[in-house]
LUMLUMDREN-2810 file (N, C-alpha, C; in Angstrom, 1 decimal):
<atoms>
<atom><aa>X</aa><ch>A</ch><at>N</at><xx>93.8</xx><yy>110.7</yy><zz>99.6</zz></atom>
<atom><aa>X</aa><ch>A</ch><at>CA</at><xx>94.0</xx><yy>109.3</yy><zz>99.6</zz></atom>
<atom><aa>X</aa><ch>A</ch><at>C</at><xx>95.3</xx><yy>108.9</yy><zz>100.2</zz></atom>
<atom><aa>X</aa><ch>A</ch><at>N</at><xx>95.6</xx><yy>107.6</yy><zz>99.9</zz></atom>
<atom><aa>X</aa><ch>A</ch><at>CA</at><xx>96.9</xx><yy>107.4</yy><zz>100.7</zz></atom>
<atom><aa>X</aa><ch>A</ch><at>C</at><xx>97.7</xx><yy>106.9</yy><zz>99.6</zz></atom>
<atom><aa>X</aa><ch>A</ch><at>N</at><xx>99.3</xx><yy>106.7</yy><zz>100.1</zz></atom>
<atom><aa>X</aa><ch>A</ch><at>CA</at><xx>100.6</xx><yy>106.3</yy><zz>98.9</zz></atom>
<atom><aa>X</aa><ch>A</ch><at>C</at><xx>99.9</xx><yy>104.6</yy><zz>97.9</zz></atom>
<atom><aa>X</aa><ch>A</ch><at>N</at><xx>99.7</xx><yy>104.9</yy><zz>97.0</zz></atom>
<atom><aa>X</aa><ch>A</ch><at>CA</at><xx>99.9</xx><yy>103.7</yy><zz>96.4</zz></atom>
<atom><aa>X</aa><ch>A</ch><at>C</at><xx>101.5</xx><yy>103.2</yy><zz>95.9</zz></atom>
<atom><aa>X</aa><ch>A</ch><at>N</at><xx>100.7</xx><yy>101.7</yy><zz>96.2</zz></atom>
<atom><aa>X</aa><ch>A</ch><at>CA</at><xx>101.9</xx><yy>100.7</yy><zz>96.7</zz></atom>
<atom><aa>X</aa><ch>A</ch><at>C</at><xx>102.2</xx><yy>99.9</yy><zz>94.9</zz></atom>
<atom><aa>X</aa><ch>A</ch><at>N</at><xx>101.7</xx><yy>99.9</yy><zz>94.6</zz></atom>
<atom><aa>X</aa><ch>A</ch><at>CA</at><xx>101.5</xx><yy>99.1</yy><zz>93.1</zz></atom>
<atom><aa>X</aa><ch>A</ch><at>C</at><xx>100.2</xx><yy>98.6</yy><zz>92.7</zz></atom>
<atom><aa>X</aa><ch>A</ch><at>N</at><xx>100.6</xx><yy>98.0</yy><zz>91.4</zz></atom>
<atom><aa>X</aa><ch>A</ch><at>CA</at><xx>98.7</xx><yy>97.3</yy><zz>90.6</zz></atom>
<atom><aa>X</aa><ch>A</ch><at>C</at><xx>98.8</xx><yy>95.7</yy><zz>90.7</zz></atom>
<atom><aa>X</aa><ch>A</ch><at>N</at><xx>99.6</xx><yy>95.1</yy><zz>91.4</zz></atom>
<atom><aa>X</aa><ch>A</ch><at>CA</at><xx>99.6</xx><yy>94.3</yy><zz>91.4</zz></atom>
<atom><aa>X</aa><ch>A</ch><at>C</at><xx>98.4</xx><yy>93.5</yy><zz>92.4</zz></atom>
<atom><aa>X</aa><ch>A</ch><at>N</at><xx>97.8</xx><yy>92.3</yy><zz>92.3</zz></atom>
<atom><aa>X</aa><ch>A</ch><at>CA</at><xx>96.6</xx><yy>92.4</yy><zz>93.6</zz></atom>
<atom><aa>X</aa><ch>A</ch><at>C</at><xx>97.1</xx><yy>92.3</yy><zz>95.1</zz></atom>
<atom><aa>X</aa><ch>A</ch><at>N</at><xx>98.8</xx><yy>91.5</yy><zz>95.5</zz></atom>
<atom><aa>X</aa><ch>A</ch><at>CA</at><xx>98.8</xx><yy>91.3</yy><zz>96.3</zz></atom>
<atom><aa>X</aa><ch>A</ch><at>C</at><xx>99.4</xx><yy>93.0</yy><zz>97.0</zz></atom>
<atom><aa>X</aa><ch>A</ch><at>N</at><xx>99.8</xx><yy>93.9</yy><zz>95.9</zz></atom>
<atom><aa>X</aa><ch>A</ch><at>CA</at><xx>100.0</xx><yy>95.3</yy><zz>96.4</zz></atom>
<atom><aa>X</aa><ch>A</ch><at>C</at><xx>98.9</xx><yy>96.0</yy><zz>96.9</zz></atom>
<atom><aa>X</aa><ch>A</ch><at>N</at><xx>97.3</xx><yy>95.7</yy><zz>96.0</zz></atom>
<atom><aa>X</aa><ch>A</ch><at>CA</at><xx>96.2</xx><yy>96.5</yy><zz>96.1</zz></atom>
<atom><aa>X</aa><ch>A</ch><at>C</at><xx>95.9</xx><yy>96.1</yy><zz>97.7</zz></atom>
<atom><aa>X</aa><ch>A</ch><at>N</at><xx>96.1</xx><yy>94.6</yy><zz>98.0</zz></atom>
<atom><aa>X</aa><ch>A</ch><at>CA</at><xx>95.3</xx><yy>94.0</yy><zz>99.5</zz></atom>
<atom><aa>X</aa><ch>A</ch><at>C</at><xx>96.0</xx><yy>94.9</yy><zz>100.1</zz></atom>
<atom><aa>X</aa><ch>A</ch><at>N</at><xx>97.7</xx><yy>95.0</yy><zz>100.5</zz></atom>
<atom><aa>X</aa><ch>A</ch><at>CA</at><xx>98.3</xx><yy>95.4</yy><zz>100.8</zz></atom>
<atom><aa>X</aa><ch>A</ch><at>C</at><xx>98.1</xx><yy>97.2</yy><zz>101.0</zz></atom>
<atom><aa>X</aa><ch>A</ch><at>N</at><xx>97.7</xx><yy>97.8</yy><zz>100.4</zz></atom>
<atom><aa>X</aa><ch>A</ch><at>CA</at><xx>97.8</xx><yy>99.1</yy><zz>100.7</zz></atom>
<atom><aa>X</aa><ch>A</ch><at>C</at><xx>96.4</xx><yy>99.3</yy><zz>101.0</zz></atom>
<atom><aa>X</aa><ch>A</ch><at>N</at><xx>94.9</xx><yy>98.3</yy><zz>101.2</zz></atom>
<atom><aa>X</aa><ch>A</ch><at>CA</at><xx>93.8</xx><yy>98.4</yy><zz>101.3</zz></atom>
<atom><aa>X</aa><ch>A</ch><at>C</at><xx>94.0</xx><yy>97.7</yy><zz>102.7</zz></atom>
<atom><aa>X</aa><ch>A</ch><at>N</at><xx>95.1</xx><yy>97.3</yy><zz>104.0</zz></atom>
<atom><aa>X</aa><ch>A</ch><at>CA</at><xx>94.9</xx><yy>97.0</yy><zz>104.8</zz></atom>
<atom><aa>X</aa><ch>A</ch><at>C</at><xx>95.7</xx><yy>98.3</yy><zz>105.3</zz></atom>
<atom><aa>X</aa><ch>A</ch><at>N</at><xx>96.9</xx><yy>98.2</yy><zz>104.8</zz></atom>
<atom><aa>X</aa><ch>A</ch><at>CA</at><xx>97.7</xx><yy>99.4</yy><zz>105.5</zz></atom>
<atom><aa>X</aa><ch>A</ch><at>C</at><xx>96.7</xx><yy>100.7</yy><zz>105.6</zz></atom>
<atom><aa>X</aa><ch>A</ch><at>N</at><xx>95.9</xx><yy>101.1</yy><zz>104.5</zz></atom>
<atom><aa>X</aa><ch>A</ch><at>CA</at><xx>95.5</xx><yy>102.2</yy><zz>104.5</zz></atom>
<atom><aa>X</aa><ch>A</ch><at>C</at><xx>94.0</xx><yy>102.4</yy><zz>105.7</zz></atom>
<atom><aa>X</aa><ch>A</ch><at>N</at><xx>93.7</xx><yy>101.5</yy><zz>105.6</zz></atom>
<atom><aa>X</aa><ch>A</ch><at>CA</at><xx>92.7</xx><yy>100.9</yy><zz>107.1</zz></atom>
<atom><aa>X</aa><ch>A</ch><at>C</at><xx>93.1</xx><yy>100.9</yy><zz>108.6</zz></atom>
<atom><aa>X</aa><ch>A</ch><at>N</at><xx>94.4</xx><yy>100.8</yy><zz>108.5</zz></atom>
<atom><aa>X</aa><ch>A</ch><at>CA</at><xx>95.2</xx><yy>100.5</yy><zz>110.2</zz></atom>
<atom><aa>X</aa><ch>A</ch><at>C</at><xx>95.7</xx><yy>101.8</yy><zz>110.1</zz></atom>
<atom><aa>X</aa><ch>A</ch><at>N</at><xx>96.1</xx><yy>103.1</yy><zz>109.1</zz></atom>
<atom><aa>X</aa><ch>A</ch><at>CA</at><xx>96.1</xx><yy>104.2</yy><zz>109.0</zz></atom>
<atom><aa>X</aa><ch>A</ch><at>C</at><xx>95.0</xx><yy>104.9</yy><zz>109.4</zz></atom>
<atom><aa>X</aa><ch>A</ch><at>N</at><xx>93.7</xx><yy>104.7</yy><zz>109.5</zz></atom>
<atom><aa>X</aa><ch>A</ch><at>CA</at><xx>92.6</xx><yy>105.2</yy><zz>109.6</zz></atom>
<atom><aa>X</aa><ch>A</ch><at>C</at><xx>92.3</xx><yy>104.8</yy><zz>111.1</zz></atom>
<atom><aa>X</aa><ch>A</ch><at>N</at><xx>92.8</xx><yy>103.9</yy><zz>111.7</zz></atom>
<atom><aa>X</aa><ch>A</ch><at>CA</at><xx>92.2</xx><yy>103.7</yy><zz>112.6</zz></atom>
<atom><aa>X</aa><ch>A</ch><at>C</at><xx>91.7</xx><yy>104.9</yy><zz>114.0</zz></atom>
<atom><aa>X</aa><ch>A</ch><at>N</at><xx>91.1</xx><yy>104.9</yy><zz>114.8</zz></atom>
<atom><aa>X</aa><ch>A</ch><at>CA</at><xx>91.1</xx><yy>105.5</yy><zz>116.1</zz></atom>
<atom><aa>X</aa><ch>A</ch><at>C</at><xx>91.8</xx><yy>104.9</yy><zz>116.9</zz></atom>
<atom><aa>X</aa><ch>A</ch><at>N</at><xx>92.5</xx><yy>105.6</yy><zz>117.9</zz></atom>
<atom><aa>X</aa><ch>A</ch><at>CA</at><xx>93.0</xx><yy>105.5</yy><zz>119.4</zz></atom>
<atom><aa>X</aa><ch>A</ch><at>C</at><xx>92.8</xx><yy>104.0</yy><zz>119.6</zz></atom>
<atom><aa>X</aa><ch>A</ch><at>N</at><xx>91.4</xx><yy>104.3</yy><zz>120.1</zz></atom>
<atom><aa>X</aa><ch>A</ch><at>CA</at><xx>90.4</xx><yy>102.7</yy><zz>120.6</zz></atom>
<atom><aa>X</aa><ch>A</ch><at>C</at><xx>90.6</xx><yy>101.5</yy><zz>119.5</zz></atom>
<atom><aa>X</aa><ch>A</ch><at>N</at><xx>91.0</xx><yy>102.1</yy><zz>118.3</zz></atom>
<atom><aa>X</aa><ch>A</ch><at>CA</at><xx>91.1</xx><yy>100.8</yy><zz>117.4</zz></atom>
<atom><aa>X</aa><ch>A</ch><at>C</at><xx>92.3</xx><yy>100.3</yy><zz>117.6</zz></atom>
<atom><aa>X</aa><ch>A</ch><at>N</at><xx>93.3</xx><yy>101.1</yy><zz>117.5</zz></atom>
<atom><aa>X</aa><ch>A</ch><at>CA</at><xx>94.9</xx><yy>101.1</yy><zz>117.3</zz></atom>
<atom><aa>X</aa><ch>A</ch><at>C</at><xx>95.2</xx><yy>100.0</yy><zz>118.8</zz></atom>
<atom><aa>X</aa><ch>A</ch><at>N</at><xx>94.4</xx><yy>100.5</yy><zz>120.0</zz></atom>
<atom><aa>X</aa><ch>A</ch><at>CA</at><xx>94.8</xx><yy>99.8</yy><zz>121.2</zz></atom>
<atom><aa>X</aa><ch>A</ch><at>C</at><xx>94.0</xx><yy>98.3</yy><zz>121.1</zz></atom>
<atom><aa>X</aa><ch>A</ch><at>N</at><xx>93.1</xx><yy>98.2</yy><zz>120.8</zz></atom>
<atom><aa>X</aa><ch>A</ch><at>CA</at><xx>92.7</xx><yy>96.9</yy><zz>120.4</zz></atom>
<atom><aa>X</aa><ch>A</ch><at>C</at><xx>93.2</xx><yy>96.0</yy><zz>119.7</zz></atom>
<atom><aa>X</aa><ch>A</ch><at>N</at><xx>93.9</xx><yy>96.7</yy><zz>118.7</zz></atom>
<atom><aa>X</aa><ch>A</ch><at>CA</at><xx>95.1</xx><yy>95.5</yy><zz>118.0</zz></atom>
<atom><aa>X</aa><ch>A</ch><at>C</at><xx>96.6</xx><yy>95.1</yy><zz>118.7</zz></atom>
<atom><aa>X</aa><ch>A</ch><at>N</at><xx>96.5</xx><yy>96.3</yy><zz>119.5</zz></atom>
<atom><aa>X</aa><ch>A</ch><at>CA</at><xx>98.0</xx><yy>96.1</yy><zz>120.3</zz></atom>
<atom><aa>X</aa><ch>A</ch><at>C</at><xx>97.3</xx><yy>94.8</yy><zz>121.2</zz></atom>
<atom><aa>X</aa><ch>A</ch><at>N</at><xx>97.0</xx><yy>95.1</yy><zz>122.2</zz></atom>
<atom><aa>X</aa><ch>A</ch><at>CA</at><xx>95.6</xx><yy>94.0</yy><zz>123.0</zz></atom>
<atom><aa>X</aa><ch>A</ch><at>C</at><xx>95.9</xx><yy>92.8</yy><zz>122.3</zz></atom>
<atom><aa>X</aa><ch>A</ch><at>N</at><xx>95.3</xx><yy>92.6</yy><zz>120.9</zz></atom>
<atom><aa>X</aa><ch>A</ch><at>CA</at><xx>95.4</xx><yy>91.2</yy><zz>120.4</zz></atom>
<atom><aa>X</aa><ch>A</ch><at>C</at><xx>96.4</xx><yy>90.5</yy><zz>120.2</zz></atom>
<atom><aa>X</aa><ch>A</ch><at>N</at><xx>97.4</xx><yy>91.6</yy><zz>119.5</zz></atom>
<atom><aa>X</aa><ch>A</ch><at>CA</at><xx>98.5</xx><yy>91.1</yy><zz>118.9</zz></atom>
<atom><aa>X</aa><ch>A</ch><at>C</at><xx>99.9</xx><yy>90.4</yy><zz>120.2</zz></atom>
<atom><aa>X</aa><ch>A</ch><at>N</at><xx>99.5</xx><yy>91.0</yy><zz>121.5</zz></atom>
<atom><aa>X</aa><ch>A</ch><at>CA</at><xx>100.1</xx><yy>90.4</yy><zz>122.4</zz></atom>
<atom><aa>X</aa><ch>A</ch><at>C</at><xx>99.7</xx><yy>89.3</yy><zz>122.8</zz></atom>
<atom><aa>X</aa><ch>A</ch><at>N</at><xx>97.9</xx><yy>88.9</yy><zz>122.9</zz></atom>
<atom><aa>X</aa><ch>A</ch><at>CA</at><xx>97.6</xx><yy>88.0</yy><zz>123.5</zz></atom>
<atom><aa>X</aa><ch>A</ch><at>C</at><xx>97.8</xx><yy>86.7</yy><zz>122.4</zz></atom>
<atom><aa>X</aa><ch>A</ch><at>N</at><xx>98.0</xx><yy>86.9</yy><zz>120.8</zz></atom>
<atom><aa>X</aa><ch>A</ch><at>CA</at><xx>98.3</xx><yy>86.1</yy><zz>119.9</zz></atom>
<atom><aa>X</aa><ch>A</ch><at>C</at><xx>100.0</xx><yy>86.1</yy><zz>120.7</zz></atom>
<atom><aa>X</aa><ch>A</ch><at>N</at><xx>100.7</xx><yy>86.8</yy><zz>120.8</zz></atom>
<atom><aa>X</aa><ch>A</ch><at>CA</at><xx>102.2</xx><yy>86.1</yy><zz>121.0</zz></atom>
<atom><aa>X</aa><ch>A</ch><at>C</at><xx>102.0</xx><yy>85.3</yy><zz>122.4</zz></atom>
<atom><aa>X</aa><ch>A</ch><at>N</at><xx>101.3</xx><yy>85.8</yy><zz>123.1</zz></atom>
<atom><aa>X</aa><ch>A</ch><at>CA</at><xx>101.4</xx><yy>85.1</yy><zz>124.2</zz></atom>
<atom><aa>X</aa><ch>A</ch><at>C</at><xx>100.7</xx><yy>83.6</yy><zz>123.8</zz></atom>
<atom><aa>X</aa><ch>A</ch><at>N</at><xx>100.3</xx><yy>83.5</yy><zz>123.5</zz></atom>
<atom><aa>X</aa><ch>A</ch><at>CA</at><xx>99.8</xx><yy>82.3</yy><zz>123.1</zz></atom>
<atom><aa>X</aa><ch>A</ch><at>C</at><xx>100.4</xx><yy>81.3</yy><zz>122.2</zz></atom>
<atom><aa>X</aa><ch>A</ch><at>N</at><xx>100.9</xx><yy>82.1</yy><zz>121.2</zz></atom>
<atom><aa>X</aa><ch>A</ch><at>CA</at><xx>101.9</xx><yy>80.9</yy><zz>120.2</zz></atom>
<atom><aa>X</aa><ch>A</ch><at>C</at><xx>103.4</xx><yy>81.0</yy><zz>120.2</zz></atom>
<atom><aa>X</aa><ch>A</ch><at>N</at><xx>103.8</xx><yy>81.9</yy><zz>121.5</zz></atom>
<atom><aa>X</aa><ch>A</ch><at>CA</at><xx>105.0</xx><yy>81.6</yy><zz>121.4</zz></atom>
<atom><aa>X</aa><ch>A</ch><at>C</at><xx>105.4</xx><yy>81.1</yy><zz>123.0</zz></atom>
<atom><aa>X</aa><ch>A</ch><at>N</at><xx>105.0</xx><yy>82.4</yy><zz>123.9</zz></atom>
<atom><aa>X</aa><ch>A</ch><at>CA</at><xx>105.2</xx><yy>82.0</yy><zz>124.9</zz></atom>
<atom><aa>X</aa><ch>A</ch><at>C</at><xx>104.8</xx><yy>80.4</yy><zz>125.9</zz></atom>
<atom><aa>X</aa><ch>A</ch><at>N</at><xx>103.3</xx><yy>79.7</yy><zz>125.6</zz></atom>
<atom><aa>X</aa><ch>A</ch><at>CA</at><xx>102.8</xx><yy>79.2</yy><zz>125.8</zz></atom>
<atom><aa>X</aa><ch>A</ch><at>C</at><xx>103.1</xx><yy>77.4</yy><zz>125.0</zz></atom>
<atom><aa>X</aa><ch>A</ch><at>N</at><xx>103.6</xx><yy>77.8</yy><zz>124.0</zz></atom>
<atom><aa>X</aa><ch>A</ch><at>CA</at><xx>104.1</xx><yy>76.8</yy><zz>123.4</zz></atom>
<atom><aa>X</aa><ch>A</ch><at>C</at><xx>106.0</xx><yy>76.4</yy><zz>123.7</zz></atom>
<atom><aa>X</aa><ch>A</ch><at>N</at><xx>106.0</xx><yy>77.2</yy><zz>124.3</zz></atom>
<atom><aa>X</aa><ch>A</ch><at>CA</at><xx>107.7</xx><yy>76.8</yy><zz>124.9</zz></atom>
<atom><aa>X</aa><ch>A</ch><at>C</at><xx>107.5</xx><yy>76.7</yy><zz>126.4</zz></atom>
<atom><aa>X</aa><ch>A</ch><at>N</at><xx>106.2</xx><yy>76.6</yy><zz>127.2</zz></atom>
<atom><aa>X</aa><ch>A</ch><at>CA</at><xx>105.7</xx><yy>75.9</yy><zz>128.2</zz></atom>
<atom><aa>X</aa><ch>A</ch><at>C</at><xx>105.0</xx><yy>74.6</yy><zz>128.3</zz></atom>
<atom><aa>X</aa><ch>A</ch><at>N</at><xx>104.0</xx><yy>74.4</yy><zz>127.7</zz></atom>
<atom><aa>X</aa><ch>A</ch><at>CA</at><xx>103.4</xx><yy>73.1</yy><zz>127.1</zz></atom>
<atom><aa>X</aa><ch>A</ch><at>C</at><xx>103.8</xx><yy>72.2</yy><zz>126.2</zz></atom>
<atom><aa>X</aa><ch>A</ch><at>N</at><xx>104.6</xx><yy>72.8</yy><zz>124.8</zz></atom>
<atom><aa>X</aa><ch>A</ch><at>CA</at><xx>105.3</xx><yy>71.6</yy><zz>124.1</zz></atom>
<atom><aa>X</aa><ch>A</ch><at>C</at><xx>106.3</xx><yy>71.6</yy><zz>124.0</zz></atom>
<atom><aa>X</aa><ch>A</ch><at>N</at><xx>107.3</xx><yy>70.6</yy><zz>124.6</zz></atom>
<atom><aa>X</aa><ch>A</ch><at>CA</at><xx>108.4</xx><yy>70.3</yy><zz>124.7</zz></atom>
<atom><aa>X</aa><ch>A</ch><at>C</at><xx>109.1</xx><yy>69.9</yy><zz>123.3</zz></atom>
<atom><aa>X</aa><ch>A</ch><at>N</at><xx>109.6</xx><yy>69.6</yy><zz>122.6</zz></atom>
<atom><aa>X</aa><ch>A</ch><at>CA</at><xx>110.6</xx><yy>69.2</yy><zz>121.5</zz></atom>
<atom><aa>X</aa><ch>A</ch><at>C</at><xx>110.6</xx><yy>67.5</yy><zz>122.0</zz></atom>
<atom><aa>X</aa><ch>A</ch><at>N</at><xx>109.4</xx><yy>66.8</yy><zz>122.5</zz></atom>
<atom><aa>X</aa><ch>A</ch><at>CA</at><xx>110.1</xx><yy>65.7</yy><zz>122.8</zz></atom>
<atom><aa>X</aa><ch>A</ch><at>C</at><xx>110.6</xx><yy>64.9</yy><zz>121.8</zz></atom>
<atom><aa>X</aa><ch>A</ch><at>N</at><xx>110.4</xx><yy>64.2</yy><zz>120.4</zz></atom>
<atom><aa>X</aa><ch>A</ch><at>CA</at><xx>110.9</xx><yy>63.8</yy><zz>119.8</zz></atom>
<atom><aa>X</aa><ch>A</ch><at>C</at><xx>112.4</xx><yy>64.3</yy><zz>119.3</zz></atom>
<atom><aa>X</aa><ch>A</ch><at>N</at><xx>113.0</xx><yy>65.6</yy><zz>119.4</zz></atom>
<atom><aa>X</aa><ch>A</ch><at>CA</at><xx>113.9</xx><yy>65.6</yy><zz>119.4</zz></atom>
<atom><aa>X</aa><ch>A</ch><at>C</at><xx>115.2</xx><yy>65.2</yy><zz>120.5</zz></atom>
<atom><aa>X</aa><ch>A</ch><at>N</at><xx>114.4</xx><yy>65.5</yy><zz>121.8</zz></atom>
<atom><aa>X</aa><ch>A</ch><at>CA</at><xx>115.2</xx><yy>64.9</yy><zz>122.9</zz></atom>
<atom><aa>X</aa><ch>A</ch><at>C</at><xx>115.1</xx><yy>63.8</yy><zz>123.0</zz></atom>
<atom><aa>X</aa><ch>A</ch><at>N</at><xx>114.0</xx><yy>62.7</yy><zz>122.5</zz></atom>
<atom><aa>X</aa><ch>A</ch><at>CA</at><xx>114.1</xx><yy>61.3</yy><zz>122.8</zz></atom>
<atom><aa>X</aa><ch>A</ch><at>C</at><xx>115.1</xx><yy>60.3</yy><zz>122.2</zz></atom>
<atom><aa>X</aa><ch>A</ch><at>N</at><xx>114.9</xx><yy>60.8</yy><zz>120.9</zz></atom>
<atom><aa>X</aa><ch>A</ch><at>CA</at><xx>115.2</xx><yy>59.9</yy><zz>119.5</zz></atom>
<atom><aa>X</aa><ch>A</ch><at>C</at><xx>116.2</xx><yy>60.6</yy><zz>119.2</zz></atom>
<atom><aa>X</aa><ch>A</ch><at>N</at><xx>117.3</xx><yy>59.8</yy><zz>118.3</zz></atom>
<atom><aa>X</aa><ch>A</ch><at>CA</at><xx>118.2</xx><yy>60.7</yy><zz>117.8</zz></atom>
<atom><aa>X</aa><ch>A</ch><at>C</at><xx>118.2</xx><yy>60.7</yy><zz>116.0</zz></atom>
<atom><aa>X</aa><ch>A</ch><at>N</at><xx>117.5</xx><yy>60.3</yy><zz>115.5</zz></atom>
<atom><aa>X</aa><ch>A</ch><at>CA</at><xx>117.1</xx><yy>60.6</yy><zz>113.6</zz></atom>
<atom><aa>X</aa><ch>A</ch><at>C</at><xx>115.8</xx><yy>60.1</yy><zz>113.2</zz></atom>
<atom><aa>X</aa><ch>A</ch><at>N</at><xx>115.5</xx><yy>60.6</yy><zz>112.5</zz></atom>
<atom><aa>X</aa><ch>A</ch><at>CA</at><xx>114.3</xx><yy>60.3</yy><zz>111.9</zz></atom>
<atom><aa>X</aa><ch>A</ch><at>C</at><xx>113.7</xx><yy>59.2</yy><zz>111.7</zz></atom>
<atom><aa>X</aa><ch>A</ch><at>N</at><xx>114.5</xx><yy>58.0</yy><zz>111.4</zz></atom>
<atom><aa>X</aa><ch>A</ch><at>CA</at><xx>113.8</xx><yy>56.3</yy><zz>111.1</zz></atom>
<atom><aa>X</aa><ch>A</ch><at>C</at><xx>113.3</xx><yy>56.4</yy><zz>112.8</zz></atom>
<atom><aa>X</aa><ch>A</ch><at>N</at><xx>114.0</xx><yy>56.7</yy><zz>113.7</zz></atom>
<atom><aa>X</aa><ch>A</ch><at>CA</at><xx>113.4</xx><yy>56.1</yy><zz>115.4</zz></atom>
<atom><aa>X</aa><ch>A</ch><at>C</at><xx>112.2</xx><yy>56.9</yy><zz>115.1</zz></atom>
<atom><aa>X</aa><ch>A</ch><at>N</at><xx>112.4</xx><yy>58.6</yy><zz>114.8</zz></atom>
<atom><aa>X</aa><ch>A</ch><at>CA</at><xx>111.5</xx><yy>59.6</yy><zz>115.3</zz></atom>
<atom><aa>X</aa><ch>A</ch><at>C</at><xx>110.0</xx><yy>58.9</yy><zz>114.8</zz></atom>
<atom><aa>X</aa><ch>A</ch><at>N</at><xx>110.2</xx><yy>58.9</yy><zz>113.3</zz></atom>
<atom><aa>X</aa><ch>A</ch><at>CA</at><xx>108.8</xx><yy>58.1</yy><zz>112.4</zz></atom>
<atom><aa>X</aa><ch>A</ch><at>C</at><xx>108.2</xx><yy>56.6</yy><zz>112.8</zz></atom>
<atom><aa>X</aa><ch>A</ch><at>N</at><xx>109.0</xx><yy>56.0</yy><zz>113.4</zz></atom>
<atom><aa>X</aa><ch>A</ch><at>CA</at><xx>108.3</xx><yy>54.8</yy><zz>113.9</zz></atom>
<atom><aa>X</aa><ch>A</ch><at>C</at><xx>107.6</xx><yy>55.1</yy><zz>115.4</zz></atom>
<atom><aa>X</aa><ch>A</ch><at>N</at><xx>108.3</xx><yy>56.2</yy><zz>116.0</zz></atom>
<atom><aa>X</aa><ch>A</ch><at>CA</at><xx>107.8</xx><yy>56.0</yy><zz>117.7</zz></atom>
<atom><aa>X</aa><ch>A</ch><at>C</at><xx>106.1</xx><yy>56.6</yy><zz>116.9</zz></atom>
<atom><aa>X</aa><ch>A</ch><at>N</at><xx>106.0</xx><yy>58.0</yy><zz>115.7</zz></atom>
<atom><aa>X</aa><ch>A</ch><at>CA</at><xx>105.0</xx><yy>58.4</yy><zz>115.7</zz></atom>
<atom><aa>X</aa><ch>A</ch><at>C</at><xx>104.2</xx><yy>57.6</yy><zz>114.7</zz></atom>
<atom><aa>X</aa><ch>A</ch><at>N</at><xx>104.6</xx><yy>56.0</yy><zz>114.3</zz></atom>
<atom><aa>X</aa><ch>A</ch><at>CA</at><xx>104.2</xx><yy>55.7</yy><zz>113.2</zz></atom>
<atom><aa>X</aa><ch>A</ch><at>C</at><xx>102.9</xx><yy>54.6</yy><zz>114.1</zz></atom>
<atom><aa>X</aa><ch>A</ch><at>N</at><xx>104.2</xx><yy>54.1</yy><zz>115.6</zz></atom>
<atom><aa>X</aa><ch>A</ch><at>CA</at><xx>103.3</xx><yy>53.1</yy><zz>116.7</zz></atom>
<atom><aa>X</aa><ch>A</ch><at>C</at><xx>102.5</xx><yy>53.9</yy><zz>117.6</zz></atom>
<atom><aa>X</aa><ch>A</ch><at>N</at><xx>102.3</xx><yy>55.1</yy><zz>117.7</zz></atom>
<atom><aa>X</aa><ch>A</ch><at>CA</at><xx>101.5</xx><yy>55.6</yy><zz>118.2</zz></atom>
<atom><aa>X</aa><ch>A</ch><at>C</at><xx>100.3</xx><yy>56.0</yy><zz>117.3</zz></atom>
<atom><aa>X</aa><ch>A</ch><at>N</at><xx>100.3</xx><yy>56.0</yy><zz>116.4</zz></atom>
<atom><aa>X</aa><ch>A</ch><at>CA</at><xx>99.1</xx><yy>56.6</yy><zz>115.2</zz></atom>
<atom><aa>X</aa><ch>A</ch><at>C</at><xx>98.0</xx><yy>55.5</yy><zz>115.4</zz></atom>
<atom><aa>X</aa><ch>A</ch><at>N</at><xx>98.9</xx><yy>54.4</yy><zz>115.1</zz></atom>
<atom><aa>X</aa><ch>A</ch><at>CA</at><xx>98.4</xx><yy>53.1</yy><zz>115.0</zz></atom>
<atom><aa>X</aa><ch>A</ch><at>C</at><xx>97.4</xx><yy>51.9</yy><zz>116.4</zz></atom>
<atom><aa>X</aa><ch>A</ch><at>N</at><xx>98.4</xx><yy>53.0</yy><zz>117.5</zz></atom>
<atom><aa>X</aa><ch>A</ch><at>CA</at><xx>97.7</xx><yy>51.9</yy><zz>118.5</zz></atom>
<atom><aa>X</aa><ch>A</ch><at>C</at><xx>96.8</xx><yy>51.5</yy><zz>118.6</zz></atom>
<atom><aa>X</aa><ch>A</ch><at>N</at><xx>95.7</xx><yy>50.5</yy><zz>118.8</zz></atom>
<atom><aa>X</aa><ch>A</ch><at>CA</at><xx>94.5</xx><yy>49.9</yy><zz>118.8</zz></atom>
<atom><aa>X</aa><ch>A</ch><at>C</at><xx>94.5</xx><yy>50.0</yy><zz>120.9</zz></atom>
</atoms>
């Protein structure tokens, strides 16, 4: 079997996932590498392309920031 981590439930999840990505094959192991880049590529890299921080470059505190997004919620 593998190292137990503790009795606690968030230990049991915990050593019942580690002990799973321990087990994996080659083919499995590369499939998560695969994912785990196309997940960074996607929430990090791609979001410092597409969303800009504009509310903090527009506005300079919060009363402006919450009304510019309070008249846009609202527009009719």
């Amino acid at each position: 079997m593998g190292r137990r981590i503790d009795k606690t439930w968030i230990g049991r999840v915990f050593g019942f996932y580690a002990e799973g990505f321990r087990n994996l094959s080659s083919w499995g192991r590369a499939v998560w590498i695969v994912l785990l880049i196309k997940l960074f590529i996607i929430f990090a890299i791609i979001r410092l392309i597409f969303m800009p921080d504009y509310l903090n470059k527009n506005y300079e505190n919060d009363r402006e920031r919450g009304r510019h997004v309070l008249e846009n919620l609202t527009e009719n």
